[in-house]
KOLMAR-935913 format. One record per residue (C-alpha): y, x, z. Coordinates in Angstrom, 2 decimals, always signed. Example, Ala and Ser with C-alpha at 12.3 -4.5 7.8 and 13.67 -1.06 7.14 Angstrom:
py|px|pz
-4.50|+12.30|+7.80;
-1.06|+13.67|+7.14;
// end
This chain:
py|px|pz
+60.90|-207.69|+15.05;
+57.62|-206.85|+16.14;
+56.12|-203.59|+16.73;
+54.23|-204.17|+13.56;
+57.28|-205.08|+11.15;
+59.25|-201.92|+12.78;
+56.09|-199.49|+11.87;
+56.48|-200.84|+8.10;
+60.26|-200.23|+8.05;
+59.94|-196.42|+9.32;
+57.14|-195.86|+7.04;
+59.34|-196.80|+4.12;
+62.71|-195.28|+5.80;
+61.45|-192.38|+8.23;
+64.59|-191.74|+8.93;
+64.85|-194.66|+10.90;
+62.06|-193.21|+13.65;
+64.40|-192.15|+15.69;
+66.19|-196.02|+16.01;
+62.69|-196.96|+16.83;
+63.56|-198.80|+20.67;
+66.79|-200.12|+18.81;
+64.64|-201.50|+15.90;
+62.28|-203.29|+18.23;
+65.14|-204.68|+20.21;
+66.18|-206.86|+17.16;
+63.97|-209.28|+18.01;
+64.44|-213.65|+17.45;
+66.85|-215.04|+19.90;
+68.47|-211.55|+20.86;
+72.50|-212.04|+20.96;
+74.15|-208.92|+18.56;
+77.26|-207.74|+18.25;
+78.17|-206.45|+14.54;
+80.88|-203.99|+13.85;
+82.31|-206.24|+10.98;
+80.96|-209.68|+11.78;
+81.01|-210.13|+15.05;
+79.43|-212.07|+17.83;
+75.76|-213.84|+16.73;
+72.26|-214.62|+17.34;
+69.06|-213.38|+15.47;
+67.62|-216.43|+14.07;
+64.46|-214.61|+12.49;
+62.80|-211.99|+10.35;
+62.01|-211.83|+7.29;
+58.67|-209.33|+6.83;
+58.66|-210.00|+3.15;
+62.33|-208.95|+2.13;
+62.44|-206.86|+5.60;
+65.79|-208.95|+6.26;
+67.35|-209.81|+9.24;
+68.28|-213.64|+9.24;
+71.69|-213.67|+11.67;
+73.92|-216.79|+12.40;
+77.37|-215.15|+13.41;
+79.92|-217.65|+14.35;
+81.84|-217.33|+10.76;
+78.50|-217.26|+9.00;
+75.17|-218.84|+9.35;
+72.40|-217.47|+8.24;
+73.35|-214.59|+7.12;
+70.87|-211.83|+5.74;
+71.15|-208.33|+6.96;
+69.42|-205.24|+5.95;
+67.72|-203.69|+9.78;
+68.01|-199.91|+8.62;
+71.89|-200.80|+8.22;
+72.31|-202.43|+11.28;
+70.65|-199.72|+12.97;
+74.33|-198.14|+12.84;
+76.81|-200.76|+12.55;
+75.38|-203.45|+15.29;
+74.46|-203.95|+18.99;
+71.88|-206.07|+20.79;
+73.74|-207.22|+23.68;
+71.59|-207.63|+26.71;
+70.76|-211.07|+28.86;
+73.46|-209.78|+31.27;
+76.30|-209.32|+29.02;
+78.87|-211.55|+29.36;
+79.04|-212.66|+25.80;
+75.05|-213.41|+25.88;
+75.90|-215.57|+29.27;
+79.09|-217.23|+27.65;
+76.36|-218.91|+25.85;
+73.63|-219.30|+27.98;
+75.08|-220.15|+31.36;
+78.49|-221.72|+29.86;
+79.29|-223.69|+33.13;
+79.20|-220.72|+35.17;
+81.44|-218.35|+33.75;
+84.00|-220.85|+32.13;
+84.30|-221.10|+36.47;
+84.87|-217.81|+36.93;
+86.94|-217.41|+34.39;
+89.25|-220.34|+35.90;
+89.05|-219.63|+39.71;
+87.46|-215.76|+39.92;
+88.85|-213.36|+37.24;
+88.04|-210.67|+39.13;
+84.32|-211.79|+40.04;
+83.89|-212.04|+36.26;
+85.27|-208.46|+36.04;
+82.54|-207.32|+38.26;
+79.65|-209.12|+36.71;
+81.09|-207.95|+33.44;
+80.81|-204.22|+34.64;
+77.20|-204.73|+35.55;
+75.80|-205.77|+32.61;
+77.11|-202.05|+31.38;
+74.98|-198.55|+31.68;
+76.43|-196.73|+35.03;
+78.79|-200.29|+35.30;
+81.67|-198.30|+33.87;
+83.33|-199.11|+30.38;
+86.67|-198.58|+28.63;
+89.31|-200.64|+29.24;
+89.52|-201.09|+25.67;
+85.81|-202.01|+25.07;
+86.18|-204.18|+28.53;
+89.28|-205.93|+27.30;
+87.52|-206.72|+24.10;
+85.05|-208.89|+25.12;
+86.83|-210.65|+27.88;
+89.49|-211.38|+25.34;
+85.88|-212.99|+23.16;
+84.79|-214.56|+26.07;
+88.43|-215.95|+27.31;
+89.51|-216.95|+23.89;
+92.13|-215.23|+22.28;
+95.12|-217.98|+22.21;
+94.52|-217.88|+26.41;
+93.49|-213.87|+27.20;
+97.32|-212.40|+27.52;
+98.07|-214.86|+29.66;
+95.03|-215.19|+31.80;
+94.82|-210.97|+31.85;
+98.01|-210.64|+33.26;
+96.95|-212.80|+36.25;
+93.41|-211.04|+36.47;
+94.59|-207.68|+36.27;
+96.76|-208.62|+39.27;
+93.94|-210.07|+41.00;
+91.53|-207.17|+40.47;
+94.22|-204.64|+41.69;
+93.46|-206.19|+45.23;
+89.43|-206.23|+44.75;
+88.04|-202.92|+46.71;
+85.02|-203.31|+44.41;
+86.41|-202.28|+41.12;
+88.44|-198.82|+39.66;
+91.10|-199.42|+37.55;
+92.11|-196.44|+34.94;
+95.45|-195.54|+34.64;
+95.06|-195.12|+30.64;
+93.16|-197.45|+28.32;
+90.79|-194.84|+26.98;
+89.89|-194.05|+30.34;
+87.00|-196.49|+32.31;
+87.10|-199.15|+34.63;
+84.28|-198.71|+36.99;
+82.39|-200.49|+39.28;
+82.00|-198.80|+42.78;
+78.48|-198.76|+44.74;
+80.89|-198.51|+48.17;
+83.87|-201.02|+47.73;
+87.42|-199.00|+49.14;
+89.79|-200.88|+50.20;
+92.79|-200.84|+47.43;
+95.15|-199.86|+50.14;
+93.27|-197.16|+51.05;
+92.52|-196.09|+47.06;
+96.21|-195.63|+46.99;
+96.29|-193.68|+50.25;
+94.06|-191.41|+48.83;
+96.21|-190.67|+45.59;
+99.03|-190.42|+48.05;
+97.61|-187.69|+49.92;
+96.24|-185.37|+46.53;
+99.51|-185.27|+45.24;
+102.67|-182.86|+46.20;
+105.34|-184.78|+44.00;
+108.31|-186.63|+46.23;
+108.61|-188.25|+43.05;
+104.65|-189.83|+42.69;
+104.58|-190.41|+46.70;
+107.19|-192.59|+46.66;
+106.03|-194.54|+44.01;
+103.00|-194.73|+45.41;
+104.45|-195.74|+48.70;
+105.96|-198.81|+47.10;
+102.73|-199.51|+45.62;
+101.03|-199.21|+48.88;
+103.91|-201.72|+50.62;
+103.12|-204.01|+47.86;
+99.14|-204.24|+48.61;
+99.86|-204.64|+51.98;
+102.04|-207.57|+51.46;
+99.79|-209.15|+49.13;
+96.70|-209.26|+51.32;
+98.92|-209.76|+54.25;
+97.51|-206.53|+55.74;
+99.52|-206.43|+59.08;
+97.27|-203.68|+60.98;
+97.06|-200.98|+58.54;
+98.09|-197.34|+59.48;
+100.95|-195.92|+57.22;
+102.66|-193.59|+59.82;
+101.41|-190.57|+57.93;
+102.54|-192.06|+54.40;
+105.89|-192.77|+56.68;
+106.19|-189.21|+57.83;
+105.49|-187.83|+54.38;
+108.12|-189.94|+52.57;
+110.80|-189.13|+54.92;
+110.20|-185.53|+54.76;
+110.51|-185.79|+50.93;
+113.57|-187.67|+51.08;
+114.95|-185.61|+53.43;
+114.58|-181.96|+52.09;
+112.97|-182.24|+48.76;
+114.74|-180.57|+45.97;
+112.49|-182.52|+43.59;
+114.64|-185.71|+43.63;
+118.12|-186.29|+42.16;
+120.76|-189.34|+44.19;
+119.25|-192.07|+43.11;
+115.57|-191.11|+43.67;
+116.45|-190.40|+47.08;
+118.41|-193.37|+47.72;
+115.43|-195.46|+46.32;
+113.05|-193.21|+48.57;
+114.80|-193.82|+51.87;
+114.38|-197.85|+50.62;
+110.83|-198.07|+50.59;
+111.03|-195.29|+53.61;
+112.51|-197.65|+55.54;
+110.33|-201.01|+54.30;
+107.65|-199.08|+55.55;
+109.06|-198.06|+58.92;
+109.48|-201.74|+59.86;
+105.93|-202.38|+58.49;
+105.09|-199.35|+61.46;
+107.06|-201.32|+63.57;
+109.32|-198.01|+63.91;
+113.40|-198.22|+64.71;
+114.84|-197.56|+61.53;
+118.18|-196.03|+62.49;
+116.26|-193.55|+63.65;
+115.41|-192.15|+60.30;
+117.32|-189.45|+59.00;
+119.26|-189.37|+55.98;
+119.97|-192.82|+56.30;
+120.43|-195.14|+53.08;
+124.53|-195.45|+54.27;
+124.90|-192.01|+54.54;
+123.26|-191.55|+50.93;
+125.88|-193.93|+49.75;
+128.91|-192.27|+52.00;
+130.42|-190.17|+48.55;
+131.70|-192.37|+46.25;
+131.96|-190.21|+43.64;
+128.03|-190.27|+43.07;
+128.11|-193.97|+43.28;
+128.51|-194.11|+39.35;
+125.55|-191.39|+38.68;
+123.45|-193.05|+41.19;
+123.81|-196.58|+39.65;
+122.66|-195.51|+36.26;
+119.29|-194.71|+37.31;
+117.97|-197.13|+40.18;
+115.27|-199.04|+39.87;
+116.57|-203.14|+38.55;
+114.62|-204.01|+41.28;
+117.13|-202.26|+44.13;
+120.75|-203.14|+41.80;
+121.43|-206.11|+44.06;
+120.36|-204.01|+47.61;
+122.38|-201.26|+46.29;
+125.34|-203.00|+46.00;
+125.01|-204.65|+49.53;
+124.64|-201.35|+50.96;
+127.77|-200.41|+49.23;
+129.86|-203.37|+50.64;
+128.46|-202.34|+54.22;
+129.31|-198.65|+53.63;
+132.50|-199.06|+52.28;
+133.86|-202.36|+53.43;
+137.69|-200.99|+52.94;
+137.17|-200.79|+49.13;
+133.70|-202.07|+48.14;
+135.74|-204.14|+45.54;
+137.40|-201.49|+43.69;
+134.11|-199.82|+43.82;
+132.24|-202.44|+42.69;
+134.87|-202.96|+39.30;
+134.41|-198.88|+39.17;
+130.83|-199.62|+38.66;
+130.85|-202.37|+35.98;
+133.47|-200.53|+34.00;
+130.34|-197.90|+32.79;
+127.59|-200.64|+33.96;
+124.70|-200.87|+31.32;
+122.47|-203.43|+30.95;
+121.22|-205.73|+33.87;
+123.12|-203.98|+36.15;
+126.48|-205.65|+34.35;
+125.25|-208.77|+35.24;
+124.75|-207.69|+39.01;
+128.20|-206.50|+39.18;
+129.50|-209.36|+38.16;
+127.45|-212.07|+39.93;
+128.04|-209.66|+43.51;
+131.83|-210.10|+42.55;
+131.69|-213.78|+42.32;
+129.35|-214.32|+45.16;
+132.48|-212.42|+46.82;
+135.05|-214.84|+45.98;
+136.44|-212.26|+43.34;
+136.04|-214.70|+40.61;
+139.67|-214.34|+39.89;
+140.47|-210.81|+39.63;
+137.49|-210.67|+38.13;
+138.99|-213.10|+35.23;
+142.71|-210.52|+36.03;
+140.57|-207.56|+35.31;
+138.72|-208.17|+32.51;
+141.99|-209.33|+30.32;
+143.58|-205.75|+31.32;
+140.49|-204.45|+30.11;
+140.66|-205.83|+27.04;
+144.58|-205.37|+26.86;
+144.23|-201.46|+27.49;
+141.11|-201.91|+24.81;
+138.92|-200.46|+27.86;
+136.04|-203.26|+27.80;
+132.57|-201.30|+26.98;
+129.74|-202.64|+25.03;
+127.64|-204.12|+27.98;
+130.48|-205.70|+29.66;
+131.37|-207.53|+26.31;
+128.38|-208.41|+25.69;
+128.08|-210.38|+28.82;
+131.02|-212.06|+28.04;
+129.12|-213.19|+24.60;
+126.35|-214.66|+26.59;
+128.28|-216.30|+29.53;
+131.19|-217.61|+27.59;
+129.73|-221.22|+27.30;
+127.56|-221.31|+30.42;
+128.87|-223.55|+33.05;
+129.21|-221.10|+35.86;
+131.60|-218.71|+33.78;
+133.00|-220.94|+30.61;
+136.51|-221.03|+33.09;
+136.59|-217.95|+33.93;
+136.35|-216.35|+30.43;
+138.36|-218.77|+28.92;
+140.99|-216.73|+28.10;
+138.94|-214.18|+26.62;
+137.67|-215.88|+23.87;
+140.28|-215.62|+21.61;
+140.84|-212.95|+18.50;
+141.61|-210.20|+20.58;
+138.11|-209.48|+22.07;
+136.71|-209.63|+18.56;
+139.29|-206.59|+17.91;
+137.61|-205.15|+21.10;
+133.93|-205.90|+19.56;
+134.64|-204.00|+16.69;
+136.28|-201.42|+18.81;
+133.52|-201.03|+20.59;
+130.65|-200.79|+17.89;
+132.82|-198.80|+15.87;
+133.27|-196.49|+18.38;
+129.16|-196.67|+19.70;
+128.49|-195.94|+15.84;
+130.94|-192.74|+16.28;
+128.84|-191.41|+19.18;
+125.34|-191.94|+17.80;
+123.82|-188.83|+16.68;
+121.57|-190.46|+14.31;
+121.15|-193.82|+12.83;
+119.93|-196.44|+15.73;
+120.23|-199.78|+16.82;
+123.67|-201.22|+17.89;
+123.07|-204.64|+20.37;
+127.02|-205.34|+20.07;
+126.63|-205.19|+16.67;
+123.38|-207.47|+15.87;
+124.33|-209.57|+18.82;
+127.72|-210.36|+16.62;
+125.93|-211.11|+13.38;
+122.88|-213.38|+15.00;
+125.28|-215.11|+17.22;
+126.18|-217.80|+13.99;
+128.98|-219.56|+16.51;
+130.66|-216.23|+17.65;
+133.10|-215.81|+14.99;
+134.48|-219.11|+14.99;
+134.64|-219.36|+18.64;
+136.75|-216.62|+18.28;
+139.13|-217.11|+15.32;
+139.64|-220.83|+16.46;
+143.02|-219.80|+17.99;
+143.70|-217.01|+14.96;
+146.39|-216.83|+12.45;
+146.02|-216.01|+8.57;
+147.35|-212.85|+8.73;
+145.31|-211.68|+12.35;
+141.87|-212.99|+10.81;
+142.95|-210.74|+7.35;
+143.30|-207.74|+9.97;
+140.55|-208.67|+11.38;
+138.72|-208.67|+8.42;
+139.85|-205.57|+7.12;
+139.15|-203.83|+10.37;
+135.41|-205.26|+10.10;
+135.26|-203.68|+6.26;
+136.00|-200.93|+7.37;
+133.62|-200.98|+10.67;
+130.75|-197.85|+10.99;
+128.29|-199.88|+12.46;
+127.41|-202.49|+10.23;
+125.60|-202.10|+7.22;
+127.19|-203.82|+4.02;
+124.91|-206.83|+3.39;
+125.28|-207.38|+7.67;
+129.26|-207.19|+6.52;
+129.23|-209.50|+3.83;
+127.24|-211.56|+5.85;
+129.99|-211.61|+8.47;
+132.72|-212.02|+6.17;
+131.19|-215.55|+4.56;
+131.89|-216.78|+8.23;
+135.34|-215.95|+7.86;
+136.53|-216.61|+4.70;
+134.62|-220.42|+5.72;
+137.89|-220.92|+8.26;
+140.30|-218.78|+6.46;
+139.59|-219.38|+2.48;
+142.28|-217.00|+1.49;
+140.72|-213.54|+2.99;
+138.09|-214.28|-0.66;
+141.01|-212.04|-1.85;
+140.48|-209.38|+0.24;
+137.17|-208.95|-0.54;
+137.67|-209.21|-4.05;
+140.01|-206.31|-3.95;
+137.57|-204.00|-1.74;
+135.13|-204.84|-4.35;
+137.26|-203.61|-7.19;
+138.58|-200.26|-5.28;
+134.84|-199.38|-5.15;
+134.53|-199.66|-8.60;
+137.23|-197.14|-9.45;
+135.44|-194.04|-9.52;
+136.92|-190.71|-8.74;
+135.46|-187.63|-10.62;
+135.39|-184.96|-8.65;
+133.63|-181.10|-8.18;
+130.75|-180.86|-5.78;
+133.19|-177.82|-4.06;
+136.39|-180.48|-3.13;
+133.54|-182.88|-2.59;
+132.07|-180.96|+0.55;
+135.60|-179.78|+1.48;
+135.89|-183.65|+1.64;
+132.86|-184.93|+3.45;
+133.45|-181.67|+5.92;
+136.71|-182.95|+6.53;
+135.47|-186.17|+7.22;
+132.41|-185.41|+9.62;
+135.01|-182.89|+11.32;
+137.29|-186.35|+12.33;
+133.89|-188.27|+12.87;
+132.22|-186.29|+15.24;
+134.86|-184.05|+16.97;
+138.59|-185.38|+16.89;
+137.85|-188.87|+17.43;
+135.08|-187.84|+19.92;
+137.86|-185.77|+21.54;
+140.60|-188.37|+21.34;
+137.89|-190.60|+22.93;
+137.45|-188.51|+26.11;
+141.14|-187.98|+25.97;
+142.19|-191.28|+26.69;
+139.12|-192.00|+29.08;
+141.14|-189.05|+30.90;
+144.73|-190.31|+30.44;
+143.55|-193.87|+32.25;
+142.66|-192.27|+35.29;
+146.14|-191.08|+35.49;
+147.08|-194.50|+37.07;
+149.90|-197.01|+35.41;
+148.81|-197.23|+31.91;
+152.63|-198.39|+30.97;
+154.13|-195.69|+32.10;
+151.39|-192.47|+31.09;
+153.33|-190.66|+28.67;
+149.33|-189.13|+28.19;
+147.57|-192.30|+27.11;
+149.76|-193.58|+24.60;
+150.09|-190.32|+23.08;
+146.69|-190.23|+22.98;
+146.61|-193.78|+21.59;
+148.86|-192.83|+19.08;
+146.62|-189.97|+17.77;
+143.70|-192.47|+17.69;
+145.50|-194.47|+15.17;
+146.41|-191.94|+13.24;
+142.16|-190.98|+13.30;
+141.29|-193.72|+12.84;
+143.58|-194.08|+9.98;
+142.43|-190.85|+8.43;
+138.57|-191.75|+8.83;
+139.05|-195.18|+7.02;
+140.77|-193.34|+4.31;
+138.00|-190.55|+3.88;
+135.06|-193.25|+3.67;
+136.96|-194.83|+0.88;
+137.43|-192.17|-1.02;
+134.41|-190.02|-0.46;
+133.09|-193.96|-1.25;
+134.53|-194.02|-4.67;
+133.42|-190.06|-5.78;
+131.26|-188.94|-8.37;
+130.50|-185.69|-8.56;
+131.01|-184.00|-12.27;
+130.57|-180.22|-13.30;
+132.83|-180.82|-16.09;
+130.60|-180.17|-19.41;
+130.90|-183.35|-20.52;
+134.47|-182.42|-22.02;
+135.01|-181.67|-25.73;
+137.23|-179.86|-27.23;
+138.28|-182.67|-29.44;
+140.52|-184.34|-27.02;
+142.01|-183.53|-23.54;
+139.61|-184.74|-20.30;
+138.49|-184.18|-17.00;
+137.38|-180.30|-17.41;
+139.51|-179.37|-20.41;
+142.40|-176.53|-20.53;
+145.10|-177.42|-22.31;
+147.67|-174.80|-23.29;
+151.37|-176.55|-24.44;
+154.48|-175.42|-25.57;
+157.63|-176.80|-23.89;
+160.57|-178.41|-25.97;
+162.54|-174.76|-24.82;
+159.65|-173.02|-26.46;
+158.22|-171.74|-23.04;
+153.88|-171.59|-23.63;
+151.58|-172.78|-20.89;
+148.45|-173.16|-19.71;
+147.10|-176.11|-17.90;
+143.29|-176.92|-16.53;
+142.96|-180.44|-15.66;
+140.05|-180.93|-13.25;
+139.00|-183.20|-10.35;
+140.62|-185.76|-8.45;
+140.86|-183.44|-4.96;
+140.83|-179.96|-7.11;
+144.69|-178.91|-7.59;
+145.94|-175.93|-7.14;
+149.40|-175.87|-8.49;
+150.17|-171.97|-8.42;
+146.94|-171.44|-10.64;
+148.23|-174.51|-12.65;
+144.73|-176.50|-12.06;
+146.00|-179.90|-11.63;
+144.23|-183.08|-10.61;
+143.77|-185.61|-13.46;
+145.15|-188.12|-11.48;
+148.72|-186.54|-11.12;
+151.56|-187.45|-13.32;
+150.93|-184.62|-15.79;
+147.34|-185.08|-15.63;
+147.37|-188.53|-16.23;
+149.72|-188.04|-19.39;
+147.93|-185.49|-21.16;
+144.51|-187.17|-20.91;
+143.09|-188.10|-24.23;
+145.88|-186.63|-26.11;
+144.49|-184.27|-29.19;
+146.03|-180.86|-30.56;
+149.87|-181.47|-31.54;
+150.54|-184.75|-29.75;
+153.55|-184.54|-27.88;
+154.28|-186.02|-24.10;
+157.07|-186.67|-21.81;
+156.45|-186.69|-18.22;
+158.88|-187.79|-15.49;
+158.61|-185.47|-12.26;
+161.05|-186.53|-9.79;
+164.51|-186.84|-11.60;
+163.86|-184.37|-14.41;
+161.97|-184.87|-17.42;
+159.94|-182.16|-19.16;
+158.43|-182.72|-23.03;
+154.91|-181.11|-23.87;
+153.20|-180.64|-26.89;
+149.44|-179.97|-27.02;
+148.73|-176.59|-28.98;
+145.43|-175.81|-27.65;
+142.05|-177.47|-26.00;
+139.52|-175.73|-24.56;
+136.77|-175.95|-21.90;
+136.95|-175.33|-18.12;
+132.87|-174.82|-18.08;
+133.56|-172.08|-20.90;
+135.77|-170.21|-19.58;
+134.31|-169.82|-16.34;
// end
């Protein structure tokens, strides 16, 4: 648009006067960027429809009001890197193959102050890369511009990436951050940042002694940092004292000595870095050589995650591949194999380094420990989350099998049952699970049949005996069992499991919770909560009294309510009890016999009224 064309435009809009330089940019050729359409080209104007003609790469020739444009689109200048994708192709296809970081830095120049977001700069390199290739190619490119002195990198997207007028070297960037902050915590991570520039450049000569000094101060005194942080701390400590070239047994506390307690060994594992799992337990085998293998089993009893697989694979490298196999059946014996560890076992079971020794695992006893096991993770959650056991079980479409191929009839109906009854699945995951047993064992159809028609037995009972009932039931949920839990966690550390009086007594009372709980969810299951005024006085139901006269002539009055609502010395009685049962339905001057025990007592209605109006 000439300056002509933009004069006409203001003197129909003059609102647009103050867009006059961006107005006059819009000129034939210019490359645009459009909040909605994207990358294109001005093609032409229009001067008798005032249009914008604009081929974007989706549509050609598309016309576009200028006053609208004003605020949705951009004109991109000759420098920008989408203007030279298209104009010198050849060049930065190049850098965007051998020089990611170069094409960073030309990127940043074609920008006011050559800063921009990392958002905005992300953007367009993922336009200019291509999007099927950017993740890939940005994950190598934002390693190779961590190394380039030239360019800032934000630590947040919304902050800028920046181009620096004085390039700093990147190990000395991180020096700098090293030396503004106070935190043991953010030194040493910047310390292990700083070891990793240096290795990557291959920086031999650079001066760390007083990054050296200031980490071994913090591990050594700071109150800032728990076990593990420290033990990680004297690590890179001591990678950077033989970067110095400095003796590291003379650094004090050393990593052995962090390691010396073995009662913090099990804290200490839970929070190191993956990275150090494997060092860790090295430097426990050379600390403790006497008993680094009970130690080591100590650790992958409560091991989570990778760390399960470290324990094991450090076990085996140790020729413990067979009391490993010991170990891991006593476990599952003394129902004492934890999520993690079973898992593993799910992975490895058909992988050629561990198929043998796990062999004897895969049988139908460790899926009674899987269910164990999410049944009991489900019992701990405070709120409604994720179980891996549990989805690992139902994606895992061979797992069941695998496992029942040695079973029984009756086992795989236990089995069964004990999966019906299972807090950590939801019901289509169950019947889901169940096809893939009844496939092998036909017969269990039955069971589920018969769980499907005790669910549709309804139980009518008050709102008050419902929440004594579901307070009953969360008090077993999430204290006794809970408690019987951390009772027999207790009881195994009392040494021979055969003979502790403590741990089958306390595996006694979990049966009997567990037994309780089960119980609870089916009936609380079956409830529906009733206030009674649907009863008539017409016949005897749920919510009627019923006054009766005895075949001696005694009078009595009866109120028949809920199925948990008795209370026999007020002579409210549940429906479903024998007398309950007999009188429902029966209408003024029908006569009943009812058999309690051995003696026999003969009622005749005289009387029907209504619980809700007598209240």
């Amino acid at each position: 648009m000439n300056s002509e064309a933009v004069n006409a435009l203001i003197a129909k809009n003059p609102t647009l006067k103050a867009s006059k330089a961006k107005l006059e940019a819009m000129k034939a050729g210019s490359y645009v960027i459009h909040n909605s359409w994207g990358f294109g080209q001005i093609k032409s104007y229009n001067e008798g429809s005032q249009r914008l003609i604009i081929d974007f790469l989706e549509k050609k020739g598309h016309s576009m009001d200028p006053a609208f444009c004003v605020n949705t689109m951009q004109v991109l200048n000759e420098k920008h890197l989408l203007v030279r994708k298209q104009t010198e192709a050849a060049t930065i296809n190049k850098l965007i193959t051998e020089a990611p970081a170069e094409l960073i830095v030309e990127a940043l120049k074609s920008y006011p102050n050559h800063a921009t977001t990392a958002i905005d700069l992300e953007l367009t390199l993922a336009q200019v890369v291509g999007q099927p290739a950017f993740k890939k190619w940005w994950t190598a490119a934002k390693k190779a511009i961590a190394r380039d002195p030239r360019i800032v990198i934000p630590e947040k997207k919304t902050e800028c990436y920046i181009l620096r007028e004085v390039p700093i070297a990147a190990e000395d960037e991180i020096e700098d951050d090293f030396n503004a902050t106070r935190s043991a915590r953010r030194r040493i991570a910047l310390a292990e940042e700083l070891l990793h520039t240096l290795t990557a450049s291959k920086n031999t000569k650079k001066d760390v002694s007083k990054v050296l000094d200031a980490v071994t101060e913090a591990v050594k005194n700071s109150n800032q940092l728990d076990a593990a942080q420290k033990l990680y701390g004297a690590h890179i400590r001591d990678s950077l004292a033989r970067h110095a070239g400095v003796d590291v047994t003379t650094l004090e506390p050393s990593q052995g000595a962090l390691v010396a307690n073995q009662r913090e060994l099990g804290s200490i594992a839970e929070k190191i870095p993956v990275q150090f799992q494997g060092k860790f337990l090295d430097l426990v085998k050379e600390t403790h050589p006497g008993d680094y293998i009970e130690i080591t089993f100590g650790l992958l009893k409560n091991s989570q995650g990778k760390f399960t697989t470290e324990c094991i694979n450090f076990l085996v490298e140790n020729e413990q591949s067979q009391k490993l196999a010991e170990t891991l059946k006593r476990w599952q014996t003394e129902q004492n194999l934890r999520a993690p560890v079973l898992q593993w076992i799910i992975k490895n079971r058909n992988s050629k380094k561990f198929a043998k020794l796990l062999q004897d695992l895969i049988a139908p006893r460790l899926l009674s420990s899987i269910f164990y096991a999410i049944d009991y993770e489900a019992l701990q959650a405070a709120s409604a989350r994720r179980i891996p056991l549990a989805e690992m079980l139902s994606d895992d479409l061979e797992l069941i099998g695998d496992l029942l191929r040695e079973a029984d009839p009756e086992t795989a109906r236990d089995l069964a049952s004990a999966l019906l009854l299972n807090q950590g699945f939801e019901e289509l995951t169950k019947k889901s699970l169940l096809a893939r047993f009844i496939k092998i064992f036909p017969a269990i159809q039955s069971l589920v049949a018969s769980d499907a028609e005790s669910k549709e037995e309804q139980l009518l009972v008050s709102r008050e005996s419902y929440e004594r009932k579901r307070e009953e039931y969360e008090t077993i949920k999430s204290k006794k069992i809970p408690e019987n839990s951390r009772a027999i966690a207790a009881a195994r550390e009392h040494g021979d499991l055969k003979e502790n009086s403590e741990y089958k007594m306390a595996k006694q009372d979990q049966q009997v919770l567990m037994a309780q709980k089960a119980q609870l969810e089916k009936e609380i299951g079956r409830a529906r909560i009733t206030d009674f005024t649907e009863a008539t006085t017409d016949q005897v139901s749920v919510g009627s009294v019923v006054d009766v006269k005895t075949a001696s002539g005694k009078n009595a009055r009866y109120t028949i309510l809920g199925a948990w609502d008795s209370i026999p010395e007020q002579n409210i009685i549940a429906y479903k009890t024998p007398l309950g049962l007999a009188l429902l339905s029966k209408k003024v001057g029908d006569t009943i016999t009812v058999k309690i025990g051995n003696a026999e007592e003969t009622y005749t209605v005289t009387a029907i009224s209504r619980y809700v109006d007598a209240k």
